[in-house]
Every structure is written in C-alpha cells, then in structure tokens.
N, C-alpha and C positions, 0 to 999 in steps of 0.2 A: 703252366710251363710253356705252353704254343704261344700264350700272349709274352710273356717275356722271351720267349727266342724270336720272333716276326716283329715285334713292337706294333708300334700304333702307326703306326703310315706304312706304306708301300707293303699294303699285307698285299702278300702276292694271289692271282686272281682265284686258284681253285680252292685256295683255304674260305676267302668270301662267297663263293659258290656256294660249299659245305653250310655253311652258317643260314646263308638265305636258303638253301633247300629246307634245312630243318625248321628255319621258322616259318615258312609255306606250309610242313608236312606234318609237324610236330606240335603245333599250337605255339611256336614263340621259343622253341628250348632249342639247347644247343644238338648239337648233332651229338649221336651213342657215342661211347666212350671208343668199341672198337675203331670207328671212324677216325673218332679226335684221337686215340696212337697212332693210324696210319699217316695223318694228314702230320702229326708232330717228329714221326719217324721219318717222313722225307724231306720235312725243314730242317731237321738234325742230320740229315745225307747233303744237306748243301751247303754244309759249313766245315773247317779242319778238324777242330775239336770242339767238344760241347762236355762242360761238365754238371749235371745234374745234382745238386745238392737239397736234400729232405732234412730239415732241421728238426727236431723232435716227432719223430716217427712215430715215438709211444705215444703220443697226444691224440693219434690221428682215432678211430673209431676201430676197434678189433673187425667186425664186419666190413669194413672198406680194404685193410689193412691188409689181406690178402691179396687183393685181387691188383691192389699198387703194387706192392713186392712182384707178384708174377708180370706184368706193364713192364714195368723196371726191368727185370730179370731178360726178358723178351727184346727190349730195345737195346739193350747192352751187349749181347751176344748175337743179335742181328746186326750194329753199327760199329762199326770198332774205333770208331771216333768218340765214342762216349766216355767216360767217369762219370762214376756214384760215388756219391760220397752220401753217405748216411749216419745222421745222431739218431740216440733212444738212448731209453735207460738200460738198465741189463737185463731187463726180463723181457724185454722182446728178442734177445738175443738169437735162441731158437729159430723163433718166425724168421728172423733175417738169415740165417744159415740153412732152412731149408729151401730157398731161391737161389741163394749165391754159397754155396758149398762150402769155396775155396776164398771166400773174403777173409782181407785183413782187418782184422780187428783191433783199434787200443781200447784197452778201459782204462777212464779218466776220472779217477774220484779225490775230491779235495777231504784234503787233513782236517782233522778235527781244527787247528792252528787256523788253517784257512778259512774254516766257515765260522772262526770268531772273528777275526780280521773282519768279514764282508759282515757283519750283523753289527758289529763295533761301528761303520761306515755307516750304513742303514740308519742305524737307531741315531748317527750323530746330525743325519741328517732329515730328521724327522719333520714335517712339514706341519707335524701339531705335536710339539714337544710338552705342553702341559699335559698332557696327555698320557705323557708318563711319567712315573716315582722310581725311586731307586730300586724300590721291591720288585717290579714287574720288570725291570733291566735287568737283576739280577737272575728272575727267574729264567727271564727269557736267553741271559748269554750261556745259561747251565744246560735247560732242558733243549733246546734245539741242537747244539753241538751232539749232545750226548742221543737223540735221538736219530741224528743225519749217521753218525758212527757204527750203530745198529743195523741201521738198513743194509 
C-alpha cells in the first residue's frame, strides 16, 4: 500500500531513511510493520483523500488476517481522510465486523442464470476445445451451477 501511495520517484526522504535503516539493522528486510503503518499513516495525512481497497480478503492467510483488519481498523479512525473498501466472501464476514462494527455491508451473489451465462463464455472460449465432449459440457454446466447455489 506505501509503494502505491509514494510511487517510485520522489519517495520522500524519511520513508528511504526507514528502508535503509532496516537494511543496515535488519539483514536486508523491510522495516517492522509497526513502522511501515506509521510511515504509510503520514503519507495518507498528506494527501485529501485515500481510499484503501483489499480485494479478496478471504484469500489472504487467517493468521495475517487479524492483525490487517486491526492496521485497517487503526488508520481509519485515526485519519478521516480514509475509505475502506473491503471484498470476502461471507465467511469472513464476522472477522470484518469485529474491527469495523458499524460497516456497511452488501452481499453480492450471482443467480444461478449468471453463473451459467459466465461458464457458457468460459467453456466457449476454451483455448483447447478438443478437450472437451458434449458429456463433460453437459456435466459441467449442471454440477457447478448447482453446487455455486448450495454454498
């Protein structure tokens, strides 16, 4: 997130400090994470607004996944120039509502109709269409719709 708010040129002097301390102090690695929030929470204090977007949250490692949400949780109620915007699926839903209480939430799940549509696409654009027979089309635009429906 710090290298996409600073970009690549004109990093400004005390975030390259940071960097070169730790690869002097640290064997080569970046500086702790407490650091890299404080140094990304005053990049995010010199700009109007910053919105923070985490695309697939679920994906991320249950053991990390804390400790981002409270990060998160922290820079947003310290900066009021911020937005989050956060995806997951809906089982992290919890973990995300025990940080952020009072977030809005939508849940977004495609129809059964849609998720033949997008596999009807897929399959028509198959990059080794020998590959497949009618029977394994067949099974395949049954059993995934019907198991996406499920979950």
């Amino acid at each position: 997130m710090l290298k996409q708010l600073v970009g690549r040129e004109n990093i400004p002097e005390d975030i390259q400090k940071a960097f070169e301390d730790a690869r002097n102090h640290f064997g080569g690695v970046r500086p702790p994470v407490p650091q890299l929030v404080d140094i990304l929470k005053t990049a995010i204090s010199q700009r109007q607004r910053v919105v923070i977007c985490v695309d697939g949250l679920d994906e991320s490692l249950a053991a990390h996944r804390d400790g981002l949400l409270r990060y998160l949780r922290d820079i947003s109620q310290e900066l009021p120039n911020v937005r989050l915007f956060l995806t997951g699926r809906q089982f992290i839903s919890g973990e995300v509502k025990k940080h952020f209480p009072n977030v809005d939430a939508i849940s977004v799940s495609p129809t059964k109709e849609d998720t033949k549509t997008f596999l009807r696409m897929k399959l028509d654009r198959d990059p080794e269409p020998e590959a497949m027979n009618e029977k394994l089309r067949a099974e395949i635009m049954e059993t995934i719709p019907k198991t996406i429906s499920e979950m």
